[in-house]
C-alpha positions as CSV (number, residue, x, y, z in Angstrom):
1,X,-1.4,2.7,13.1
2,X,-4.8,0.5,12.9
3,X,-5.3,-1.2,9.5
4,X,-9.3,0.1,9.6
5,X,-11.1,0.6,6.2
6,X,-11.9,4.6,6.0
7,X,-15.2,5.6,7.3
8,X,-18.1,4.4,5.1
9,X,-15.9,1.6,3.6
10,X,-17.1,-1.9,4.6
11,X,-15.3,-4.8,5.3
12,X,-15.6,-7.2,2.1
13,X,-18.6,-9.8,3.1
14,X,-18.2,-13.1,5.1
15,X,-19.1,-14.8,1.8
16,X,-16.3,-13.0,-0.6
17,X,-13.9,-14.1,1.8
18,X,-14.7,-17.7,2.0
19,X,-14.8,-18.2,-1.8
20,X,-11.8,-16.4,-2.0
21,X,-10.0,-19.0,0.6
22,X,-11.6,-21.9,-1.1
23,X,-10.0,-20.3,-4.3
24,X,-6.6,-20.3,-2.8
25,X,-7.3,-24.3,-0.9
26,X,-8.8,-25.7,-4.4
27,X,-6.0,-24.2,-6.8
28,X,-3.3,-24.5,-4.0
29,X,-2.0,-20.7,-4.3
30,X,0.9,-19.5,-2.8
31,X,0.7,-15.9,-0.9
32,X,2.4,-13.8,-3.2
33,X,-0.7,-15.0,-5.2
34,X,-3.6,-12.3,-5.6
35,X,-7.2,-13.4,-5.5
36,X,-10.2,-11.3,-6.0
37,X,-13.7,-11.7,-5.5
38,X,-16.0,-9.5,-7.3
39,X,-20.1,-9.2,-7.7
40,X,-21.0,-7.7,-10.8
41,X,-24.8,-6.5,-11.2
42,X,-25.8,-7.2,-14.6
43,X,-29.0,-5.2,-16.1
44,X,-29.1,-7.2,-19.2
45,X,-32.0,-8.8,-19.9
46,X,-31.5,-12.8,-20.0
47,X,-28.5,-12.4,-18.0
48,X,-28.4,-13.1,-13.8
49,X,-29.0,-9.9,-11.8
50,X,-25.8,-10.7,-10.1
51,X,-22.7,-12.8,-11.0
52,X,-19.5,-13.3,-9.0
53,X,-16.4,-13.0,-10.9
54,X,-13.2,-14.9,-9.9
55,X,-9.7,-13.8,-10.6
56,X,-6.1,-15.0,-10.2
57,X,-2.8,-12.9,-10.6
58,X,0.0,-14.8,-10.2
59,X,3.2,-12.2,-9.8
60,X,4.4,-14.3,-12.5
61,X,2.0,-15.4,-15.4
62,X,-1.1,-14.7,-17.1
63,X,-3.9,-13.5,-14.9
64,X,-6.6,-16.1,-14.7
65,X,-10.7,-15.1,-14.7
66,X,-14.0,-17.3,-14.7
67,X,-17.5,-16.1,-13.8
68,X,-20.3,-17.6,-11.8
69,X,-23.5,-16.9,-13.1
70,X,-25.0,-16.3,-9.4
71,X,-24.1,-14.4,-6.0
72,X,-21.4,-15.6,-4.0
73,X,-23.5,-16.8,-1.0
74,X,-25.2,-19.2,-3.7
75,X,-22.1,-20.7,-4.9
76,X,-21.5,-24.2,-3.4
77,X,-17.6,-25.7,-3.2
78,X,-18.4,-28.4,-5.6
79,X,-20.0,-25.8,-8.2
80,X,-16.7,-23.6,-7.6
81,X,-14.4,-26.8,-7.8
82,X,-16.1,-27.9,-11.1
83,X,-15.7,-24.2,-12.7
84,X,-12.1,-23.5,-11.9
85,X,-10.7,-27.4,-12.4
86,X,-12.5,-27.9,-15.2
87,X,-13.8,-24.6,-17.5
88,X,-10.8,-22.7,-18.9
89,X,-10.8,-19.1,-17.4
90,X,-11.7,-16.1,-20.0
């Protein structure tokens, strides 16, 4: 059996996967610790046209969520450091 995504499914990009390993590296996670990466579009005026949302589920604990006001591929490690070390998730 090959673990493929079903046709017309894509991968998740190059740049959702390194924030989601610098997620795990920066909070050292364990593995049974879920991470996921999501963009957003946002069509409200005042607001980015695309955030990137970051959340934790632990298998035991409160699931943890903080957004980044910009696409993933814009998001630097110290940026992403600063928000998860130091903003409380929502």
């Amino acid at each position: 059996m090959y673990l493929e995504p079903r046709p017309g499914i894509a991968w998740p990009s190059s740049h959702l996967r390194k924030v989601r390993d610098a997620v795990r590296a920066l909070l050292g996670l364990d593995d049974d610790t879920a991470v996921i990466i999501r963009q957003l579009i946002r069509g409200e005026v005042g607001h980015p046209p695309l955030q990137t949302v970051v959340e934790v589920l632990p298998m035991d604990g409160e699931v943890q969520r903080w957004t980044l006001h910009r696409p993933a591929e814009q998001i630097a490690e110290n940026e992403l450091r600063a928000t998860l070390l130091h903003h409380r998730p929502i």
